[in-house]
mmCIF entry with sequence, helices, sheets and N, C-alpha, C, O atoms, coordinates in Angstrom:
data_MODEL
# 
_entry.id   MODEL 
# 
_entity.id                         1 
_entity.type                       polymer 
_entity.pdbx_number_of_molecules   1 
# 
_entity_poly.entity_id                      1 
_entity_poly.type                           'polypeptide(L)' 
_entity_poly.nstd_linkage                   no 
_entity_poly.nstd_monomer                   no 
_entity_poly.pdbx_seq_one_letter_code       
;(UNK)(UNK)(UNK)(UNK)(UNK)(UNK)(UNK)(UNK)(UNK)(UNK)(UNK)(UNK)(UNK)(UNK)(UNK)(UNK)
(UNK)(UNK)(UNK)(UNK)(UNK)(UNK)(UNK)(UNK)(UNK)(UNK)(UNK)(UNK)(UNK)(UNK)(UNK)(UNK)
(UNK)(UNK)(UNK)(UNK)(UNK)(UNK)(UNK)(UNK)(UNK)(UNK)(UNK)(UNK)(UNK)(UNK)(UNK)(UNK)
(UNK)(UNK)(UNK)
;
_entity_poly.pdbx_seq_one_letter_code_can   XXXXXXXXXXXXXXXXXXXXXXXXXXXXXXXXXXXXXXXXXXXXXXXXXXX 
_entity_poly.pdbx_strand_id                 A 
# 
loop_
_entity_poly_seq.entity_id 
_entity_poly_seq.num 
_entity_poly_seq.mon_id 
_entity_poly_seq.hetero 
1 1  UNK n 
1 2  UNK n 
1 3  UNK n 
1 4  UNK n 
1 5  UNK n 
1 6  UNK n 
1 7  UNK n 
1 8  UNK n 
1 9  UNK n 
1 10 UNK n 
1 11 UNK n 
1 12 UNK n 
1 13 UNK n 
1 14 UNK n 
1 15 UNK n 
1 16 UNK n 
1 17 UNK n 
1 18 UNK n 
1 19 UNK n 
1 20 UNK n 
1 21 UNK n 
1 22 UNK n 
1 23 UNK n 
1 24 UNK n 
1 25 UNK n 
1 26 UNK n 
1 27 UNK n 
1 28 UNK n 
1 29 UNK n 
1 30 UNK n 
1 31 UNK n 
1 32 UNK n 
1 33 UNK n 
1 34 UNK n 
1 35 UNK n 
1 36 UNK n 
1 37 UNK n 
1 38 UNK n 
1 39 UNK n 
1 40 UNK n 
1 41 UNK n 
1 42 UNK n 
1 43 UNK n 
1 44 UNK n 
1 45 UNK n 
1 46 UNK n 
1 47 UNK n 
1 48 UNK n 
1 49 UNK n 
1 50 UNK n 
1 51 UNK n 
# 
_struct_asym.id          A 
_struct_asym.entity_id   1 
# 
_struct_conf.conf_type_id            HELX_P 
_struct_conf.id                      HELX_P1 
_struct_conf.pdbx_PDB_helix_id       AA1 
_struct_conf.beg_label_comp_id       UNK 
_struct_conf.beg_label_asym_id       A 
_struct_conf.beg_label_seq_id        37 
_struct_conf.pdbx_beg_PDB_ins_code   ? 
_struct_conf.end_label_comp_id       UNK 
_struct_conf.end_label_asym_id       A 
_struct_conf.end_label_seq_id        46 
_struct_conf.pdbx_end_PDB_ins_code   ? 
_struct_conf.beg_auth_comp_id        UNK 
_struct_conf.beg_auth_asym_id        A 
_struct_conf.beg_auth_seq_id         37 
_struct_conf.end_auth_comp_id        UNK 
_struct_conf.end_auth_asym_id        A 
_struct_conf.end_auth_seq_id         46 
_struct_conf.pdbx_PDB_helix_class    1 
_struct_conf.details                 ? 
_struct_conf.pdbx_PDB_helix_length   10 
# 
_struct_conf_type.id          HELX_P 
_struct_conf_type.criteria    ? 
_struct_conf_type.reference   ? 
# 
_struct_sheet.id               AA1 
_struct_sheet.type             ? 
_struct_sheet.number_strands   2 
_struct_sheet.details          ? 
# 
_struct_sheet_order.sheet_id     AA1 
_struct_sheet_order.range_id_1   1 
_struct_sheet_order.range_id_2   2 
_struct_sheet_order.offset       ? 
_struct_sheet_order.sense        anti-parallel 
# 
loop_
_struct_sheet_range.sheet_id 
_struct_sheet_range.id 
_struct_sheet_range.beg_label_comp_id 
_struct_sheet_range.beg_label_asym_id 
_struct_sheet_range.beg_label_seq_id 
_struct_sheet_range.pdbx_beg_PDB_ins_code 
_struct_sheet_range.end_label_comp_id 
_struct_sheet_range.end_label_asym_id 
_struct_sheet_range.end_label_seq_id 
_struct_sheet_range.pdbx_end_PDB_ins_code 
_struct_sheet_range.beg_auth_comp_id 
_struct_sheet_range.beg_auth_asym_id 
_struct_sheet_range.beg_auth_seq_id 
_struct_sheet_range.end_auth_comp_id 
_struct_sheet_range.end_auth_asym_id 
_struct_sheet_range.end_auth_seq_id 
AA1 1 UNK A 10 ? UNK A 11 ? UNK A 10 UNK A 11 
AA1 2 UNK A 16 ? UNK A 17 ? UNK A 16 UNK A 17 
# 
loop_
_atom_site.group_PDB 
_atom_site.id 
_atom_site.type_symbol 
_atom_site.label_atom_id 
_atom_site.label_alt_id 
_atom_site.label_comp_id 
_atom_site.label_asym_id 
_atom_site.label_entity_id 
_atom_site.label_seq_id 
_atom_site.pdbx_PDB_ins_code 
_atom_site.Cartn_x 
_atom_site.Cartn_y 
_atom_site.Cartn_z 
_atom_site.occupancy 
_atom_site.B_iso_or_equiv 
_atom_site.pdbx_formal_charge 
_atom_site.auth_seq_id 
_atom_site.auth_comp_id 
_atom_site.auth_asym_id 
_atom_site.auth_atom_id 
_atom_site.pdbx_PDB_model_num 
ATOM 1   N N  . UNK A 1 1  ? 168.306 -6.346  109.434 1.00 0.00 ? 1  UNK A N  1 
ATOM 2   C CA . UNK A 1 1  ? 167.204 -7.167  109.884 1.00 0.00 ? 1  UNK A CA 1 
ATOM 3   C C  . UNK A 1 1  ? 167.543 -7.734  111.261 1.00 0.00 ? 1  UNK A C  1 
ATOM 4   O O  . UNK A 1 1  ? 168.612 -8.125  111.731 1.00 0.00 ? 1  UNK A O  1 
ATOM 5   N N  . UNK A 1 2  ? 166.397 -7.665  111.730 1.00 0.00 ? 2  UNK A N  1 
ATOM 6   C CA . UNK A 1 2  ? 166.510 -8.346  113.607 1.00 0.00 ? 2  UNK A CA 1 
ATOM 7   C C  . UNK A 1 2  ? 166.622 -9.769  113.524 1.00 0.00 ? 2  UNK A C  1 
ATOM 8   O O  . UNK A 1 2  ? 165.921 -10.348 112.694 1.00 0.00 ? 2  UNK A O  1 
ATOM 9   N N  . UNK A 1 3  ? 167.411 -10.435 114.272 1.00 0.00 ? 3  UNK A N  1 
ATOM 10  C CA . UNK A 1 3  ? 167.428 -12.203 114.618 1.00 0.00 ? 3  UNK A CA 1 
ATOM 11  C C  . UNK A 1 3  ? 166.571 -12.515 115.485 1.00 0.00 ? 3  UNK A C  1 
ATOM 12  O O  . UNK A 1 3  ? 166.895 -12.097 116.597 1.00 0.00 ? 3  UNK A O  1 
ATOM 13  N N  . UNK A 1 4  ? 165.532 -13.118 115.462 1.00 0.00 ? 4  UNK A N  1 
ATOM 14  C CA . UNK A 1 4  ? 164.464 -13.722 116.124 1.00 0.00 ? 4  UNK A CA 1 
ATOM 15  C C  . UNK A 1 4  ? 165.538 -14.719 117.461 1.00 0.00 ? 4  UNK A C  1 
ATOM 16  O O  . UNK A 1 4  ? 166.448 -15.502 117.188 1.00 0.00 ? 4  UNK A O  1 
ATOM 17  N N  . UNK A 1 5  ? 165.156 -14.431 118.531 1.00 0.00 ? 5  UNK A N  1 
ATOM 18  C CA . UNK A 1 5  ? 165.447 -15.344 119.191 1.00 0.00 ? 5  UNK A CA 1 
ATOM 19  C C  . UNK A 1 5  ? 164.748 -16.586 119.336 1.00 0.00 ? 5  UNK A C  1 
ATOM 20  O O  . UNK A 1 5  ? 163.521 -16.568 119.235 1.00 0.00 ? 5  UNK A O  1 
ATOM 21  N N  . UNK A 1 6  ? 165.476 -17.888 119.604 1.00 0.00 ? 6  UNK A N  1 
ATOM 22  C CA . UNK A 1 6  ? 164.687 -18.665 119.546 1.00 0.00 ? 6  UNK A CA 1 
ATOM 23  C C  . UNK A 1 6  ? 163.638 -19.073 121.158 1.00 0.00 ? 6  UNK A C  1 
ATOM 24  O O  . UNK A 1 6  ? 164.105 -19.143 122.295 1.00 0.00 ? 6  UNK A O  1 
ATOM 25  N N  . UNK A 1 7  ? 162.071 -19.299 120.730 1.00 0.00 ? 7  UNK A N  1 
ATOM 26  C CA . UNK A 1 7  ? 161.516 -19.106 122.096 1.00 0.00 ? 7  UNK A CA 1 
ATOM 27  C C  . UNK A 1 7  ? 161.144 -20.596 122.039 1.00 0.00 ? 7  UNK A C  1 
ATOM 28  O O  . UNK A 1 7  ? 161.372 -21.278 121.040 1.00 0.00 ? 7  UNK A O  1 
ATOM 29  N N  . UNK A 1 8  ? 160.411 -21.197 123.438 1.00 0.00 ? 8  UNK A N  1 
ATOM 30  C CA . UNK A 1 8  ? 159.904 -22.294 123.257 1.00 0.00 ? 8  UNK A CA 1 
ATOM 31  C C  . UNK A 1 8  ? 158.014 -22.264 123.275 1.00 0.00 ? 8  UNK A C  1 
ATOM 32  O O  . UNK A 1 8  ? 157.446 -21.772 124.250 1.00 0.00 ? 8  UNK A O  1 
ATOM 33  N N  . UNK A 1 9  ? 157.161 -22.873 122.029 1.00 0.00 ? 9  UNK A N  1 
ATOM 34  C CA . UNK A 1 9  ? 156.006 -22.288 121.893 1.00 0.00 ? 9  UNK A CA 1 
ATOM 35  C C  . UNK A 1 9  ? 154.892 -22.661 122.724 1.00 0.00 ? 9  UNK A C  1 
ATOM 36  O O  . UNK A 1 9  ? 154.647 -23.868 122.751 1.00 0.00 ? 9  UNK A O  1 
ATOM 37  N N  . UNK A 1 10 ? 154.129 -21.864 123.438 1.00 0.00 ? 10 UNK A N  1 
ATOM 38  C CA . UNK A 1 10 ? 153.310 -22.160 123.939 1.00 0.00 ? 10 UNK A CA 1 
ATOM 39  C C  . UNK A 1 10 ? 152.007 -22.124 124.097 1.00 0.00 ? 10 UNK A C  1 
ATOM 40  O O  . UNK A 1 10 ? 151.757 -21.130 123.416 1.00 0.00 ? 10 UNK A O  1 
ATOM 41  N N  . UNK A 1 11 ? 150.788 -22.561 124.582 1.00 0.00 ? 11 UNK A N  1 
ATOM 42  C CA . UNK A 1 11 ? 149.146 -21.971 124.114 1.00 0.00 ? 11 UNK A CA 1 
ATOM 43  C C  . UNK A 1 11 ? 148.282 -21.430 125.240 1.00 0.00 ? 11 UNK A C  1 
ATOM 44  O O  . UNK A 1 11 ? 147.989 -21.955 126.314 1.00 0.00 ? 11 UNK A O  1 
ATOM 45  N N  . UNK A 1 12 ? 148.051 -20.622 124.893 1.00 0.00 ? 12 UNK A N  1 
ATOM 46  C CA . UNK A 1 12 ? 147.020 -19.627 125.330 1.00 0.00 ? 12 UNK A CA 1 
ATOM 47  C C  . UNK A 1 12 ? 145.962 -19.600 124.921 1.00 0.00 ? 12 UNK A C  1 
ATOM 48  O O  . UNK A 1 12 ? 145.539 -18.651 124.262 1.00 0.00 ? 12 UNK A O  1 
ATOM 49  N N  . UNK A 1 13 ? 145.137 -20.847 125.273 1.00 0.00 ? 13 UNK A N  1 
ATOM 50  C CA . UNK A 1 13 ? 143.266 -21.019 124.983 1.00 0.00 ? 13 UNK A CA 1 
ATOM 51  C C  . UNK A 1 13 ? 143.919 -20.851 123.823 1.00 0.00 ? 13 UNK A C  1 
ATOM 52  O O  . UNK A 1 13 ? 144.418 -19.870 123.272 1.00 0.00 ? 13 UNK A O  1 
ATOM 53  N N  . UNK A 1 14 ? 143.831 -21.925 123.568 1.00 0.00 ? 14 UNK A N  1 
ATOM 54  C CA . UNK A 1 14 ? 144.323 -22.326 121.622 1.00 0.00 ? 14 UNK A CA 1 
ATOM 55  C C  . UNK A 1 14 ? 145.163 -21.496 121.395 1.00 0.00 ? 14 UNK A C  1 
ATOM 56  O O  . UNK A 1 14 ? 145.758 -21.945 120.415 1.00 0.00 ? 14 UNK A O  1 
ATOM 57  N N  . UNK A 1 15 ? 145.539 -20.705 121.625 1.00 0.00 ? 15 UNK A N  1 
ATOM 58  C CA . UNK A 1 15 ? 146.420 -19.923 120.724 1.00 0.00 ? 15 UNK A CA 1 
ATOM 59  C C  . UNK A 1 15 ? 147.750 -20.026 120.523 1.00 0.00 ? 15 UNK A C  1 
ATOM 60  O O  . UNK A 1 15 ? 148.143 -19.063 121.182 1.00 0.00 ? 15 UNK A O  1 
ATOM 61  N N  . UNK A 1 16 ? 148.569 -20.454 120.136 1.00 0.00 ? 16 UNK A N  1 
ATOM 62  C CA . UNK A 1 16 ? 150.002 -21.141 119.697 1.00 0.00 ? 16 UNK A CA 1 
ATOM 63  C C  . UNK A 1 16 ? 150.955 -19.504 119.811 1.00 0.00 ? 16 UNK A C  1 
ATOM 64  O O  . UNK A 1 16 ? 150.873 -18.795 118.808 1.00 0.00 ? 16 UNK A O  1 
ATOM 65  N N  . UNK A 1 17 ? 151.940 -18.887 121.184 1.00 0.00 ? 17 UNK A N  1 
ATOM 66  C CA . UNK A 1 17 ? 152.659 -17.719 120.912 1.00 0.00 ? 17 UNK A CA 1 
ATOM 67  C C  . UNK A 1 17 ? 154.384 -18.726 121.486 1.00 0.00 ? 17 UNK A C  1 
ATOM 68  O O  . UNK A 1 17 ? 154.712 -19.713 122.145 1.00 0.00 ? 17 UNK A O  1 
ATOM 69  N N  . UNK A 1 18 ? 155.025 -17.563 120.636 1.00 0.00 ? 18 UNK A N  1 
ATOM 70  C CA . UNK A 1 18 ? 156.328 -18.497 120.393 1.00 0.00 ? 18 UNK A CA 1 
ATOM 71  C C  . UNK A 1 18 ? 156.814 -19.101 119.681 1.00 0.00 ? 18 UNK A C  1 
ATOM 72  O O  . UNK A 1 18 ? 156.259 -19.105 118.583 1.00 0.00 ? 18 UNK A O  1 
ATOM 73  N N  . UNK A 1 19 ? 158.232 -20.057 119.828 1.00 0.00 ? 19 UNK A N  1 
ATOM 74  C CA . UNK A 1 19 ? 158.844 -20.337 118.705 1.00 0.00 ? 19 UNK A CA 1 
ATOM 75  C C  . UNK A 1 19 ? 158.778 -19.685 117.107 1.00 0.00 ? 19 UNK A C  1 
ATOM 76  O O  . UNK A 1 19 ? 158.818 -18.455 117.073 1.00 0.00 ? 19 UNK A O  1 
ATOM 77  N N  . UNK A 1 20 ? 158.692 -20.309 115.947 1.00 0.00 ? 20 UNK A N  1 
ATOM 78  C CA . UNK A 1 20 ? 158.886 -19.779 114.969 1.00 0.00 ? 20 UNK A CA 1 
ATOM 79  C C  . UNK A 1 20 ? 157.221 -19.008 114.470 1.00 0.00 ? 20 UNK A C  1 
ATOM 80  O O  . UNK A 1 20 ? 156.982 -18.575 113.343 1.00 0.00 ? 20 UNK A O  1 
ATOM 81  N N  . UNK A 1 21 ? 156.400 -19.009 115.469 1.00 0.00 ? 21 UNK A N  1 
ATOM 82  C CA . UNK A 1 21 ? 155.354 -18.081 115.162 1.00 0.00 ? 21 UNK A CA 1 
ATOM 83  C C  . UNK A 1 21 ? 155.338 -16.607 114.962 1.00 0.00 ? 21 UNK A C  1 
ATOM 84  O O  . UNK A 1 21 ? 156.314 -15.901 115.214 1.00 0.00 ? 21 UNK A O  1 
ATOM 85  N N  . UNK A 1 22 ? 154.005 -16.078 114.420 1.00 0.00 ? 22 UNK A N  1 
ATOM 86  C CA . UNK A 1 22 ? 154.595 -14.797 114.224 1.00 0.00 ? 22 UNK A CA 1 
ATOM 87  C C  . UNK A 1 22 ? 154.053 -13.469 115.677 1.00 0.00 ? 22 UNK A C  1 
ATOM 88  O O  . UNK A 1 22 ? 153.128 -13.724 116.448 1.00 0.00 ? 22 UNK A O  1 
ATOM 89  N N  . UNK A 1 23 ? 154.382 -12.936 115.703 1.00 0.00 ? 23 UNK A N  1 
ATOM 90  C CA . UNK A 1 23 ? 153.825 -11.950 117.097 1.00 0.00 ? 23 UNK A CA 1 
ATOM 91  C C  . UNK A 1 23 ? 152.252 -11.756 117.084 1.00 0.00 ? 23 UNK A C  1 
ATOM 92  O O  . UNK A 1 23 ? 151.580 -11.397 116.116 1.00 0.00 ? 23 UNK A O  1 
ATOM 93  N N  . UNK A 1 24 ? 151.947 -11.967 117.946 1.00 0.00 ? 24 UNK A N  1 
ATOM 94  C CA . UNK A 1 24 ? 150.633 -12.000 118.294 1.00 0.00 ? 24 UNK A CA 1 
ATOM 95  C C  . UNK A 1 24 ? 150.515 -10.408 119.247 1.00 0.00 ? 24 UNK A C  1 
ATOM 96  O O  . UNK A 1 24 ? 151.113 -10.196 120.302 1.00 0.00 ? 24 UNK A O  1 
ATOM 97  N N  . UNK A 1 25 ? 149.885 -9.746  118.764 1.00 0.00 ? 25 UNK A N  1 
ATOM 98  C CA . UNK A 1 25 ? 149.286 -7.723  119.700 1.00 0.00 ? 25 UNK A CA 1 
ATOM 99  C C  . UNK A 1 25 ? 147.877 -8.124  119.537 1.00 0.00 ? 25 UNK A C  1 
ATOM 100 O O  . UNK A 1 25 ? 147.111 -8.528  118.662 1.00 0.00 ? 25 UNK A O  1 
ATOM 101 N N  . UNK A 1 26 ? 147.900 -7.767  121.021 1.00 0.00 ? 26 UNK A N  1 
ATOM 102 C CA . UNK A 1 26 ? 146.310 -7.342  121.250 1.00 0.00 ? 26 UNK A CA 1 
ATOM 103 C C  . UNK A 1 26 ? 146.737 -5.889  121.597 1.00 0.00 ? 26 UNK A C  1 
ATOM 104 O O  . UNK A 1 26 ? 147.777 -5.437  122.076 1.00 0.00 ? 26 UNK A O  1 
ATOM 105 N N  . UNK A 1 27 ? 145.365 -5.211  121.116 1.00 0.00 ? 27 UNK A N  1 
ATOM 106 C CA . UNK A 1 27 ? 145.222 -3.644  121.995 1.00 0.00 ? 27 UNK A CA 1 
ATOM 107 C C  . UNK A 1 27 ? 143.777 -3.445  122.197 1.00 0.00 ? 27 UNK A C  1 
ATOM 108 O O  . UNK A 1 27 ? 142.774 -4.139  122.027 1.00 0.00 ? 27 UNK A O  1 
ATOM 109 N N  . UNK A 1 28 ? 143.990 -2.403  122.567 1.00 0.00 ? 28 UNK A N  1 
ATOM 110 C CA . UNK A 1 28 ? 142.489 -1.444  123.229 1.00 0.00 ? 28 UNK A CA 1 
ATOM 111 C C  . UNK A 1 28 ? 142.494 -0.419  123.096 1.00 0.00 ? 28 UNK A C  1 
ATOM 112 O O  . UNK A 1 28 ? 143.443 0.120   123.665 1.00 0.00 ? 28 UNK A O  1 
ATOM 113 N N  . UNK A 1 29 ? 141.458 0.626   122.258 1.00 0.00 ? 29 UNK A N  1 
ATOM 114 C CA . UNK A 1 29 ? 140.795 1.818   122.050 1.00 0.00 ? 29 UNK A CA 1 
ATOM 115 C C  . UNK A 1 29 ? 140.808 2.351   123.908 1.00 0.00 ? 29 UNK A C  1 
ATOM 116 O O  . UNK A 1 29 ? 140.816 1.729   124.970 1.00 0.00 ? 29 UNK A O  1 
ATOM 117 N N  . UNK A 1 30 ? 140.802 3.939   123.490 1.00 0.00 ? 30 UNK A N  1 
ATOM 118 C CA . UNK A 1 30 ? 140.847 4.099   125.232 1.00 0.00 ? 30 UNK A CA 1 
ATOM 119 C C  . UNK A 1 30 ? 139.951 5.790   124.591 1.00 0.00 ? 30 UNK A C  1 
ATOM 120 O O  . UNK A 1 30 ? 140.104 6.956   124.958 1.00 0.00 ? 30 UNK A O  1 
ATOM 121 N N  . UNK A 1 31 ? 139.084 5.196   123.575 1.00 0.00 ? 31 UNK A N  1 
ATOM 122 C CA . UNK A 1 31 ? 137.967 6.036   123.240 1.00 0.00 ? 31 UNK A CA 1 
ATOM 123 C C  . UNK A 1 31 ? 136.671 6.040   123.694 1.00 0.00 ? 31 UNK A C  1 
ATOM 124 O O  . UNK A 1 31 ? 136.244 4.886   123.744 1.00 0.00 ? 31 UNK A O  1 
ATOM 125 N N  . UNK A 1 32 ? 135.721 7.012   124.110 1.00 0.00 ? 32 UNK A N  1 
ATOM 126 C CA . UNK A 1 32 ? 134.166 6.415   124.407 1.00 0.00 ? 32 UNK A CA 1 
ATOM 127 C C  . UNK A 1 32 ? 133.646 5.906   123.175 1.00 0.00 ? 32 UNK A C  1 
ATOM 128 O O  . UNK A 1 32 ? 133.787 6.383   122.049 1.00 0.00 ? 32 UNK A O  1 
ATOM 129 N N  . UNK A 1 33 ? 132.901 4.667   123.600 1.00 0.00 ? 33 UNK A N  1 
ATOM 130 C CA . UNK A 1 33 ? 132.246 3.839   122.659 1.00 0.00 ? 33 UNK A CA 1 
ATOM 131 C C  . UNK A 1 33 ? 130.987 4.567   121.670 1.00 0.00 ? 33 UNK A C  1 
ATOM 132 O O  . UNK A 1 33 ? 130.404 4.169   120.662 1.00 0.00 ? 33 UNK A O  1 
ATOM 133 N N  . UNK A 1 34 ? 130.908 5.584   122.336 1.00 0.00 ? 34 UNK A N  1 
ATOM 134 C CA . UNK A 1 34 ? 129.900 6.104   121.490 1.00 0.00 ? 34 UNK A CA 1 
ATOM 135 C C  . UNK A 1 34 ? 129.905 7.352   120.515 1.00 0.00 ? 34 UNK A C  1 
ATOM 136 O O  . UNK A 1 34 ? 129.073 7.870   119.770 1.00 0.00 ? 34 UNK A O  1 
ATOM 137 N N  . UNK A 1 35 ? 131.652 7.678   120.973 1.00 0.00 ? 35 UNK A N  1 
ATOM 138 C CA . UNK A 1 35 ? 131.889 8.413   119.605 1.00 0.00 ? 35 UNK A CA 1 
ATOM 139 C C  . UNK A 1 35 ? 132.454 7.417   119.069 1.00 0.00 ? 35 UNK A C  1 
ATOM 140 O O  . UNK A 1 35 ? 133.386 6.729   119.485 1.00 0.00 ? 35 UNK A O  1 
ATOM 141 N N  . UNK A 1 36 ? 131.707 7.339   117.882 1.00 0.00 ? 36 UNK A N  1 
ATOM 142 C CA . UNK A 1 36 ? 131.789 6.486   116.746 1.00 0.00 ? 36 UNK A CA 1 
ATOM 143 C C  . UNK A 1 36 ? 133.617 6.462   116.128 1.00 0.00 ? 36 UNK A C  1 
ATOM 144 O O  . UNK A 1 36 ? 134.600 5.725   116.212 1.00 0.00 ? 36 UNK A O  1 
ATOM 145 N N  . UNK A 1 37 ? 133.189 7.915   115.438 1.00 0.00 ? 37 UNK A N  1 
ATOM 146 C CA . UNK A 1 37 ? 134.223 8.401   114.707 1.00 0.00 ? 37 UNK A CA 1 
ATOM 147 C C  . UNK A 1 37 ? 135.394 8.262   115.238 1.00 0.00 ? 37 UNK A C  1 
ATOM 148 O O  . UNK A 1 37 ? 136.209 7.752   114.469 1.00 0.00 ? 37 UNK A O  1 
ATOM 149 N N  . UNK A 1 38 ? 135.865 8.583   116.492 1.00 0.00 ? 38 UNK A N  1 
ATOM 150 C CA . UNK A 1 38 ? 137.124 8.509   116.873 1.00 0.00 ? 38 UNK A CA 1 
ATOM 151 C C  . UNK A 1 38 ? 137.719 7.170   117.304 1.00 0.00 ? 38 UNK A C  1 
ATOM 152 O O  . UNK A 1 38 ? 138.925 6.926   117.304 1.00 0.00 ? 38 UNK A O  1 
ATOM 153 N N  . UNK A 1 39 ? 136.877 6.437   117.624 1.00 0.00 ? 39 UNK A N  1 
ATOM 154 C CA . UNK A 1 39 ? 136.840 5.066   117.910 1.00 0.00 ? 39 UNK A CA 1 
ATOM 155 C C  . UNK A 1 39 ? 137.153 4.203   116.463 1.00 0.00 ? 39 UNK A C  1 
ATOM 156 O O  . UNK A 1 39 ? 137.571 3.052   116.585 1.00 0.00 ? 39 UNK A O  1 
ATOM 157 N N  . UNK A 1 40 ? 136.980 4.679   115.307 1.00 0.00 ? 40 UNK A N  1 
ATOM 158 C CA . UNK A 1 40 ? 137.321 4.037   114.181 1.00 0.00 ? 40 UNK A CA 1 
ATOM 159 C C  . UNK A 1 40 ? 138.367 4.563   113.767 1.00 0.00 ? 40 UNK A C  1 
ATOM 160 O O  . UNK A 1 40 ? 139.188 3.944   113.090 1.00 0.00 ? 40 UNK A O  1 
ATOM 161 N N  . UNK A 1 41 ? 138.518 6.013   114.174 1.00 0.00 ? 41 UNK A N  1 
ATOM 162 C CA . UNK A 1 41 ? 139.916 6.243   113.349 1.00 0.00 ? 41 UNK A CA 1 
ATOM 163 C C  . UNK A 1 41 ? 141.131 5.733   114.267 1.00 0.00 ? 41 UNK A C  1 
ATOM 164 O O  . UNK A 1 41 ? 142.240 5.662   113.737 1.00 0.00 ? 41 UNK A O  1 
ATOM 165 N N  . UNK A 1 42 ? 140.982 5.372   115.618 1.00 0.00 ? 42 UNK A N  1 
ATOM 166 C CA . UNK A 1 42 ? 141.795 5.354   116.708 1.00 0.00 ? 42 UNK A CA 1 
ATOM 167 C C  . UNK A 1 42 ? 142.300 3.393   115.892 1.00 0.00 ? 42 UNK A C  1 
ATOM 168 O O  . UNK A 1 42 ? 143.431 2.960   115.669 1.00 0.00 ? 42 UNK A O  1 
ATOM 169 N N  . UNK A 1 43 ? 141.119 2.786   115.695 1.00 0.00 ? 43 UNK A N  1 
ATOM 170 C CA . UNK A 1 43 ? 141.410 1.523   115.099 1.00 0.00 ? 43 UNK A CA 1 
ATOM 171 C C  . UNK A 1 43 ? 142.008 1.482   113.932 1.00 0.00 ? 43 UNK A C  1 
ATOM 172 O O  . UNK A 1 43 ? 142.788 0.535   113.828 1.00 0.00 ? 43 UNK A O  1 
ATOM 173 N N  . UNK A 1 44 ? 141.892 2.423   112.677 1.00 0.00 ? 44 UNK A N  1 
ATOM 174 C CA . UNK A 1 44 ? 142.540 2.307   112.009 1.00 0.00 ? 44 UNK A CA 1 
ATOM 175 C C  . UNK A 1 44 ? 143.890 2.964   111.669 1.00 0.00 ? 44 UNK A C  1 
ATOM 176 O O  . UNK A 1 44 ? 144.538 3.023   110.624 1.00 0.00 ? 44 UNK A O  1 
ATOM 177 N N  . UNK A 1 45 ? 144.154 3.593   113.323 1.00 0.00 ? 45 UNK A N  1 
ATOM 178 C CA . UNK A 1 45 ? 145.755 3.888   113.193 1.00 0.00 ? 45 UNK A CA 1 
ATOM 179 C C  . UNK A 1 45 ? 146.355 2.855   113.440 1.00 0.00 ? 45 UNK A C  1 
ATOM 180 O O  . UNK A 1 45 ? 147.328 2.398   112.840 1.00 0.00 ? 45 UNK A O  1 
ATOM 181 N N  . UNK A 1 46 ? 145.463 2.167   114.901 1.00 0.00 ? 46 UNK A N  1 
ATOM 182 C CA . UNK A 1 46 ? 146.214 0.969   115.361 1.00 0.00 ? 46 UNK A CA 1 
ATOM 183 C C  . UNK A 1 46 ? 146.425 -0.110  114.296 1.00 0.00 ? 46 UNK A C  1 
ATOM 184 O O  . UNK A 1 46 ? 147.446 -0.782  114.441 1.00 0.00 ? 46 UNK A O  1 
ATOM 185 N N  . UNK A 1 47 ? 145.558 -0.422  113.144 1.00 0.00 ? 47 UNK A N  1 
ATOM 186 C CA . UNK A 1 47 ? 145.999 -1.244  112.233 1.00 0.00 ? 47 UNK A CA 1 
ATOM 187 C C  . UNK A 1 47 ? 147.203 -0.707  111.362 1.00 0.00 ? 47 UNK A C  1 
ATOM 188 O O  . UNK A 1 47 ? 147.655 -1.652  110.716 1.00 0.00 ? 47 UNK A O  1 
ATOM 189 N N  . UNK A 1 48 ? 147.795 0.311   111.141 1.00 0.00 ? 48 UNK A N  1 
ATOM 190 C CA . UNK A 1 48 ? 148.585 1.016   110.671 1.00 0.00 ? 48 UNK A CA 1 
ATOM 191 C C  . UNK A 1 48 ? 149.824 0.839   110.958 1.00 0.00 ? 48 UNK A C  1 
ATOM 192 O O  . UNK A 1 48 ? 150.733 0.884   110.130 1.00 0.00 ? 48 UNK A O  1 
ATOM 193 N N  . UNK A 1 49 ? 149.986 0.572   112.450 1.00 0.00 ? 49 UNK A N  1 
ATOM 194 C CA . UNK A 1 49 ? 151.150 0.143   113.000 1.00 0.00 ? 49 UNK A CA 1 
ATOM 195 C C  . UNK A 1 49 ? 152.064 -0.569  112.940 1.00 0.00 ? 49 UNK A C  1 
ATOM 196 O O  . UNK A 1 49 ? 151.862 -1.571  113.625 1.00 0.00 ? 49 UNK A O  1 
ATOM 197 N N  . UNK A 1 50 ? 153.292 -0.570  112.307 1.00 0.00 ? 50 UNK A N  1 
ATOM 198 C CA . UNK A 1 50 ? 154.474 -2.105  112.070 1.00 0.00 ? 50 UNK A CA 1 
ATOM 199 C C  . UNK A 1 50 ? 155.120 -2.104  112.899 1.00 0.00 ? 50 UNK A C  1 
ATOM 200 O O  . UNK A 1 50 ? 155.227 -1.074  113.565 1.00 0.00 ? 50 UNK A O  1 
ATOM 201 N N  . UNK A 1 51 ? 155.520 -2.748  113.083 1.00 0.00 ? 51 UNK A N  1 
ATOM 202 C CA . UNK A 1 51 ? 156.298 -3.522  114.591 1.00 0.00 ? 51 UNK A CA 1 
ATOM 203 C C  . UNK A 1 51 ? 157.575 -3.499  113.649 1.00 0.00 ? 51 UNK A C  1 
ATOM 204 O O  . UNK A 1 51 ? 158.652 -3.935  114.058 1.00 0.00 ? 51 UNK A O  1 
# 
């Protein structure tokens, strides 16, 4: 298991990243919006993903 370093926490338009919080990922589809289909499966790989 990895040792968390310790960070000091900070906010981002409310958002609390750091210290004993947990990782915060944003991403982005780099699909056209109007294929549907690939645009959902592209999201539900990205939810798939463990860090």
């Amino acid at each position: 298991m990895f040792k968390r370093t310790e960070t000091k926490p900070i906010f981002v338009k409310g958002l609390q990243i750091g210290g004993q919080n947990k990782v915060v990922i944003q991403s982005m589809c780099n699909t056209k919006t109007k294929d549907v289909e690939s645009t959902v499966n592209q999201i539900l790989k990205l939810e798939n993903i463990r860090m």
